[in-house]
C-alpha angles and dihedrals in degrees: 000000000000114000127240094195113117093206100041079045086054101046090049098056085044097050085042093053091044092050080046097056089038083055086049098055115100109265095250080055098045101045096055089040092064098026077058097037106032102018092047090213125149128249087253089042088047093045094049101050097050093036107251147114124276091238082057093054095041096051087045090053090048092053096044088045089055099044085050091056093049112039076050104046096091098053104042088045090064107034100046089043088053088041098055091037085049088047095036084055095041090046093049090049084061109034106020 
């Protein structure tokens, strides 16, 4: 059943465009993005397991990390700005 729940609306098209941008990433990136995010592993952990240096896995990292902010930016910018101006109003109502 679909939901009628604006915030719940809102947290699912922004967990859909971030798995989009993750998808987006290049393979070495996304693999050590997620190897790093989901999978909780360390940079040695990560390096040894797919068989590269530290510094590799570092400057992937750097470079998923970069196209994630900006292929996000738009979106985060917006959202987050709407979302503390919602609570600041909503703050203010209650407690003046």
């Amino acid at each position: 059943p679909a939901t009628s729940d604006p915030d719940e609306l809102g947290y699912k098209e922004l967990e859909l465009r971030v798995r989009k941008a993750i998808d987006r990433l290049p393979p070495r990136c996304r693999t050590i993005y997620l190897l790093s995010r989901q999978e909780g592993l360390k940079y040695m952990e990560i390096a040894e397991t797919l068989n590269l240096s530290v510094k590799t896995v570092e400057n992937q990292m750097g470079i998923a990390l970069e196209k994630l902010r900006e292929d996000l930016k738009p979106i985060l910018s917006v959202e987050f700005l709407v979302t503390a101006i919602l609570i600041g109003l909503i703050l203010f109502a209650f407690f003046g």
